[in-house]
Z-matrix of the N, CA and C atoms (Angstrom, degrees):
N
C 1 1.461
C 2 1.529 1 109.74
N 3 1.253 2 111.11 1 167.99
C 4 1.467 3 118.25 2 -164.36
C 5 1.584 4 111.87 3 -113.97
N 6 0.924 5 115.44 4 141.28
C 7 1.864 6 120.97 5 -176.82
C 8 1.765 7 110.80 6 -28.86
N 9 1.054 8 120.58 7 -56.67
C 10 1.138 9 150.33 8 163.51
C 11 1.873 10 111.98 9 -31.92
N 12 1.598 11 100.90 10 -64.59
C 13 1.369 12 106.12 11 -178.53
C 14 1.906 13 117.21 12 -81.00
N 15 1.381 14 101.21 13 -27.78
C 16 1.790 15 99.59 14 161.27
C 17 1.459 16 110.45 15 -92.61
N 18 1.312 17 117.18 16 16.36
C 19 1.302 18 94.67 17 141.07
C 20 1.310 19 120.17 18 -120.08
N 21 1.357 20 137.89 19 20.42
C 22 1.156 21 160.60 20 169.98
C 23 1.742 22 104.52 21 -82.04
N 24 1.318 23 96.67 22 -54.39
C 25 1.545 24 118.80 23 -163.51
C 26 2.435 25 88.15 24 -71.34
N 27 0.909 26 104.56 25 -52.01
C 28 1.265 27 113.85 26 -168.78
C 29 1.669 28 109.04 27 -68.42
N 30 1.417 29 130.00 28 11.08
C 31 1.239 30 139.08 29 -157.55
C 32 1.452 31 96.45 30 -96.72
N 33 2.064 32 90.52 31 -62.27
C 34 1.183 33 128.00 32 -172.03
C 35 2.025 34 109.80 33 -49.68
N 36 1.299 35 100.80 34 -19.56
C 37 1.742 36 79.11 35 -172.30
C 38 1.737 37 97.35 36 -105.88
N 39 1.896 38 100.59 37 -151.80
C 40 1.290 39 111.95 38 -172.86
C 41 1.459 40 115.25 39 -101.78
N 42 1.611 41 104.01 40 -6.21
C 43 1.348 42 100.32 41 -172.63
C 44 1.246 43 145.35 42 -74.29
N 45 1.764 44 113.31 43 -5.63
C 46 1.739 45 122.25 44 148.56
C 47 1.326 46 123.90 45 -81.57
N 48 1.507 47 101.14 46 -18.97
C 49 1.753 48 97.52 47 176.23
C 50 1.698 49 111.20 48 -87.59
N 51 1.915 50 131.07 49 -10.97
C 52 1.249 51 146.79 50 -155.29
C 53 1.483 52 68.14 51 -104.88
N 54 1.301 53 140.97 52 -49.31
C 55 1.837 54 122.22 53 -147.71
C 56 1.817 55 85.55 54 -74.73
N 57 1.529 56 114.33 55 -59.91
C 58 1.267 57 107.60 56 -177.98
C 59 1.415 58 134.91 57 -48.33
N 60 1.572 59 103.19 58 -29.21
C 61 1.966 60 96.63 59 -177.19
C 62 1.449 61 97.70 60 -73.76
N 63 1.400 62 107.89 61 -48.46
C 64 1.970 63 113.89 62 171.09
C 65 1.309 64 108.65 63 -15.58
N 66 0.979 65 118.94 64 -77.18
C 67 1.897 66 146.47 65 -149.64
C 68 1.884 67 107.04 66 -91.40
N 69 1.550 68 99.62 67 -0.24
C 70 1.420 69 102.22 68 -166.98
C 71 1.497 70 137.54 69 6.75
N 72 2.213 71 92.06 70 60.54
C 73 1.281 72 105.33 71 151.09
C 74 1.530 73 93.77 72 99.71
N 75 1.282 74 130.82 73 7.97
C 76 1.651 75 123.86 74 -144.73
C 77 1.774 76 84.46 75 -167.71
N 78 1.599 77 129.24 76 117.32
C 79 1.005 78 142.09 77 152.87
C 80 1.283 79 121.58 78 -133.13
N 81 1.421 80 123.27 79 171.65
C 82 1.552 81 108.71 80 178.70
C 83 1.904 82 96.76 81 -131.54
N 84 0.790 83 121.61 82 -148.44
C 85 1.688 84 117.07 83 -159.57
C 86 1.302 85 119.78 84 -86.55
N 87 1.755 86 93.85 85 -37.48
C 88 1.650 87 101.68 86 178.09
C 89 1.980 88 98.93 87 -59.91
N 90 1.433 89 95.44 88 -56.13
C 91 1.564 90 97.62 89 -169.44
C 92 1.890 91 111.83 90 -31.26
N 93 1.658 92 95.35 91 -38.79
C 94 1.494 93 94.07 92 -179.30
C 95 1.183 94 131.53 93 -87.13
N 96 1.650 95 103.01 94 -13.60
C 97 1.821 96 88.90 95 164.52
C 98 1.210 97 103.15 96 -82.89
N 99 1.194 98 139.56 97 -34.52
C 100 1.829 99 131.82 98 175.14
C 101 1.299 100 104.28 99 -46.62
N 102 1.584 101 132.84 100 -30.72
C 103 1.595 102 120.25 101 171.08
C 104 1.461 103 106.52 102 -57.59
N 105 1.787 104 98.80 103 -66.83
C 106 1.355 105 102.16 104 -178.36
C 107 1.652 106 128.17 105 -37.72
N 108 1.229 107 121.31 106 -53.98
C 109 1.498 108 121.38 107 164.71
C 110 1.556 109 109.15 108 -35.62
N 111 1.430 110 115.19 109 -74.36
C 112 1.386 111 111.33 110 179.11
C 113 1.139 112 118.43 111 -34.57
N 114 1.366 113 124.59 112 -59.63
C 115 1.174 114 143.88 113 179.85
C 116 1.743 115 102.93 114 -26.82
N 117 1.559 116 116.25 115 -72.07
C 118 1.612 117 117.31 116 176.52
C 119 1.225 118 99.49 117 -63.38
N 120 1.109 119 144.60 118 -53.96
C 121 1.400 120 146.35 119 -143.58
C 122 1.783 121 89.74 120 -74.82
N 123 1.165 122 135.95 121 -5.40
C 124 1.442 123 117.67 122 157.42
C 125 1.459 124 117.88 123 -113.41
N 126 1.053 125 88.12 124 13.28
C 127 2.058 126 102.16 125 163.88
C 128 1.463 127 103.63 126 94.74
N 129 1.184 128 115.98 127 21.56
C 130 2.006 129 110.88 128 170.49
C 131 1.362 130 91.82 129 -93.67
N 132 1.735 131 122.58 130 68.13
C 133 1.686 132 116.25 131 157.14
C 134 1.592 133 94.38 132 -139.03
N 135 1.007 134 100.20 133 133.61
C 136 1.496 135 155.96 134 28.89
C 137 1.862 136 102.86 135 -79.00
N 138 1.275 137 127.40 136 141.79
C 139 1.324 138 113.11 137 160.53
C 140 1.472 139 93.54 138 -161.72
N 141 1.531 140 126.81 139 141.34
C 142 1.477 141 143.26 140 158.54
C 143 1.322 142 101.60 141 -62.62
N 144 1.703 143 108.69 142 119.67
C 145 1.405 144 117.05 143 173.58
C 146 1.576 145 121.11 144 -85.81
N 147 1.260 146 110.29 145 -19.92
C 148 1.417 147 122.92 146 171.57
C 149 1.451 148 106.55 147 -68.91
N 150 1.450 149 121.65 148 -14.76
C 151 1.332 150 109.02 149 -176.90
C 152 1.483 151 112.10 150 -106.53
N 153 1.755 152 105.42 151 -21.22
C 154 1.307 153 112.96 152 167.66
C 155 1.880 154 121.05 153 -64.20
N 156 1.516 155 76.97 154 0.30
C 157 1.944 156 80.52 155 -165.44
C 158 1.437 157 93.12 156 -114.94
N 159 0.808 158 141.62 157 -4.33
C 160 1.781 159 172.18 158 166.92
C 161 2.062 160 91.81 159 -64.76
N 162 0.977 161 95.30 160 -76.48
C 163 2.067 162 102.52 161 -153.83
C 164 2.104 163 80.23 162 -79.21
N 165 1.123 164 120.18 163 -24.72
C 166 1.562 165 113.40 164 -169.14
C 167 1.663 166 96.29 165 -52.31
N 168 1.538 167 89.36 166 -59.13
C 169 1.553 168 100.85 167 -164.40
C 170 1.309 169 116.10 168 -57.55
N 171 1.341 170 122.05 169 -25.10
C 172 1.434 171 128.42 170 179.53
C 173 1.817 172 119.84 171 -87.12
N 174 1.605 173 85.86 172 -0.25
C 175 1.642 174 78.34 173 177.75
C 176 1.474 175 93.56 174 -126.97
N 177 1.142 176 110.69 175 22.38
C 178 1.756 177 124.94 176 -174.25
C 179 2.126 178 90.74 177 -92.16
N 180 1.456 179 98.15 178 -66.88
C 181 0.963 180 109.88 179 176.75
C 182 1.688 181 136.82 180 -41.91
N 183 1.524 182 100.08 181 -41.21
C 184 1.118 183 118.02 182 163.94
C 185 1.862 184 123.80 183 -64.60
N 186 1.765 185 96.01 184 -28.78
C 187 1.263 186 89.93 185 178.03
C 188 1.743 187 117.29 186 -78.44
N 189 1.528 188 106.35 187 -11.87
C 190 1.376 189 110.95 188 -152.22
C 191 1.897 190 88.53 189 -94.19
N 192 1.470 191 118.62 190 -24.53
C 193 1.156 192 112.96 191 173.49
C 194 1.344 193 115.07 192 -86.58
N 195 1.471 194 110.31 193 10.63
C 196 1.673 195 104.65 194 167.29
C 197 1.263 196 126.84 195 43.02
């Protein structure tokens, strides 16, 4: 798959909004490369992490406006 489609594919599940209720909204760096690992380690690699940290923040936000 292509950069593009795991992050397409990675939109679709729970696993940036499950890191956020976890961490309630508040992580620090280590927390985020342990996403990132997971992140490949379920097969979204190839994937742009700047962009994974891009849609995080926007559904970060959304969670914090409840």
């Amino acid at each position: 798959m292509s950069n593009e489609e795991n992050l397409t594919k990675l939109k679709k599940t729970s696993i940036l909004m499950n890191f956020i209720k976890k961490n309630q909204g508040q992580w620090d760096h280590q927390q985020w490369l342990e996403l990132c690992e997971t992140i490949k380690d379920k097969g979204y690699d190839p994937i742009d992490l700047d962009q994974v940290g891009l849609i995080l923040e926007e559904k970060k936000k959304k969670f914090l406006e409840g």
